[in-house]
C-alpha positions in Angstrom: -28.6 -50.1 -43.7 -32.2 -50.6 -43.4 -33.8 -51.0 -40.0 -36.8 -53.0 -39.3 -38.8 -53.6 -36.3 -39.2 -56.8 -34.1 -41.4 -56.8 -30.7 -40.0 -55.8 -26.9 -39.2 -58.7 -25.1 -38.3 -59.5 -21.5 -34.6 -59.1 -21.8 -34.7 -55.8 -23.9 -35.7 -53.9 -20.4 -31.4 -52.6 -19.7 -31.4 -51.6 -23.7 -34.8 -49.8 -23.4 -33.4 -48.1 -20.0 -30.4 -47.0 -22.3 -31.9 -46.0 -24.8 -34.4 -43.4 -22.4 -31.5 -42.5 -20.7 -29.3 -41.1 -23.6 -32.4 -39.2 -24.4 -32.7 -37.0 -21.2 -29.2 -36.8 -20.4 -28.4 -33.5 -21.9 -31.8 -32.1 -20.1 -29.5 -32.7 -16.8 -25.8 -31.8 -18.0 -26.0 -28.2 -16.3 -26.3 -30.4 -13.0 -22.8 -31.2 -13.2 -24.2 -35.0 -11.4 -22.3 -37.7 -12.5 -23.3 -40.7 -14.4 -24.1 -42.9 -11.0 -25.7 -39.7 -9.3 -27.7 -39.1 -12.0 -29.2 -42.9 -13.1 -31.3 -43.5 -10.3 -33.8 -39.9 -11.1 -33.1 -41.7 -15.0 -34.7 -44.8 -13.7 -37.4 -43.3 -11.9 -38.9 -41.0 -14.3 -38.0 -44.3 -17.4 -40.8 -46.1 -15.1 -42.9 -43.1 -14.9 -42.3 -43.2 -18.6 -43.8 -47.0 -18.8 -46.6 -46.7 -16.4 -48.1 -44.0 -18.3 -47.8 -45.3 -21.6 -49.2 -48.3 -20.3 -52.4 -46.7 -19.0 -52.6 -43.8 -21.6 -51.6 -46.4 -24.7 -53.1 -49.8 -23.2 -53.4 -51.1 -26.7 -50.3 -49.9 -28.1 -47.4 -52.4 -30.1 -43.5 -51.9 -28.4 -41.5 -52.6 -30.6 -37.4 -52.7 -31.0 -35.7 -51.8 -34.7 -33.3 -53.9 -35.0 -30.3 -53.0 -37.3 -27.6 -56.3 -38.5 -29.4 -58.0 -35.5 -28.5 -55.4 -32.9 -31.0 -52.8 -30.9 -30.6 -49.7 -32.2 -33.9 -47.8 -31.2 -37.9 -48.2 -30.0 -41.0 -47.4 -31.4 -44.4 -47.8 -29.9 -47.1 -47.2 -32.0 -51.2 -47.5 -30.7 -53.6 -48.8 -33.3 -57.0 -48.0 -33.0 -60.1 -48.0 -35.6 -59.7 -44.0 -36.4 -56.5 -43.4 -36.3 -52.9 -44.9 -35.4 -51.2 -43.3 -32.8 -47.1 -42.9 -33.1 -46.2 -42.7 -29.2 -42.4 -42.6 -29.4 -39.5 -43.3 -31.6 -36.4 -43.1 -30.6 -32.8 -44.2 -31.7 -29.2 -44.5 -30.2 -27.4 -41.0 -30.6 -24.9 -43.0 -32.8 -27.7 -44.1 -35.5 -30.0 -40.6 -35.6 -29.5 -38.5 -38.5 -28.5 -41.2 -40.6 -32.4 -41.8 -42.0 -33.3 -44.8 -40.1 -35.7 -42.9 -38.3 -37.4 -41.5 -41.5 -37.9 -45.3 -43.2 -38.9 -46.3 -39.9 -41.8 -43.9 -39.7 -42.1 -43.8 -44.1 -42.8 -47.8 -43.4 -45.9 -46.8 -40.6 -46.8 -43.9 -42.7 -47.6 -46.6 -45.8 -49.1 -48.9 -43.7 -52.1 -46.8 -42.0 -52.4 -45.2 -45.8 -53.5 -48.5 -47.1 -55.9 -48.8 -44.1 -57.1 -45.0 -45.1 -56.1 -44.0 -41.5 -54.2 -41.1 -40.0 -51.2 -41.1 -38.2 -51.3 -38.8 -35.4 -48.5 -38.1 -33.0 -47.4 -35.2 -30.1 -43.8 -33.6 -30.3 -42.1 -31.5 -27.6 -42.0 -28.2 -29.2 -37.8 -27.9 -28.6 -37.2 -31.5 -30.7 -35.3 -31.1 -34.2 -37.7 -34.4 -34.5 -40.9 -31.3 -35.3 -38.7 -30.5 -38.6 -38.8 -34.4 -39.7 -42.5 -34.5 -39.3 -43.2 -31.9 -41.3 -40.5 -32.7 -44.1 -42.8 -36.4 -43.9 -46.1 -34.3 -44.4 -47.3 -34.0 -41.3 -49.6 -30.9 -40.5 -50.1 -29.1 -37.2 -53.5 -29.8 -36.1 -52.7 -28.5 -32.3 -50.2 -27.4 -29.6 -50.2 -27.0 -25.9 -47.8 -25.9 -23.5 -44.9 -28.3 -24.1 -46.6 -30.0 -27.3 -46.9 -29.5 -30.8 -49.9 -31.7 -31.7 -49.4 -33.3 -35.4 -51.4 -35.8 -38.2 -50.4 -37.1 -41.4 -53.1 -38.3 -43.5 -52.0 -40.0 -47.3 
């Protein structure tokens, strides 16, 4: 099954909260919280999430993949003269591994190489995600604390 992308609209704002949510819930398993104990710090910090993309990527496209007409991920991708900027992807637990992911970021990758642009993206350093990067071609160009720092170019 092939996934492709359609924009965020108003009503995708529980789905998107979901989909953040399941996410970060393993950082918090050691807690021992509860589901309902442990939403409303998932809520706060899935705004924190928007209000900085918002202000860091004010240009960038939301959009939901869409698999057999039902949201199974996000991506949001910033397109600027230079370079285009993958700022998250993300999938359902029950749809990762399964390549979706891959053609989802294959599809972008094609895209910016007909423009002759770069795609450049950030990855915590503990996400399996680093490995599919760099199985896609995408070089190390940087790293921080928390970061690895990463471009693709065709």
């Amino acid at each position: 099954m092939a996934a492709s992308l359609r924009p965020v609209q108003s009503g995708d704002e529980e789905f998107l909260f979901q989909l953040y949510a399941s996410t970060r819930e393993s950082e918090f398993s050691s807690l021992g919280w509860s589901r309902a104990q442990l939403e409303p710090l998932l809520r706060m910090q899935f705004a924190a999430q928007r209000r900085w993309y918002e202000t860091a990527y004010p240009r960038a496209e939301h959009h939901i993949a869409m698999v057999e007409g039902a949201p199974i991920g996000r991506m949001v991708v910033e397109r600027l003269p230079d370079a285009v900027t993958l700022v998250d992807i993300s999938l359902m637990p029950d749809h990762r591994g399964h390549g979706m992911g891959g053609a989802l970021l294959r599809d972008l990758m094609e895209d910016s190489a007909r423009k002759e642009l770069p795609v450049r993206l950030q990855v915590l350093k503990n996400n399996p995600a680093a490995r599919l990067y760099e199985r896609l071609g995408f070089a190390r160009t940087g790293e921080d604390q928390m970061y690895w720092h990463m471009e693709w170019r065709s």
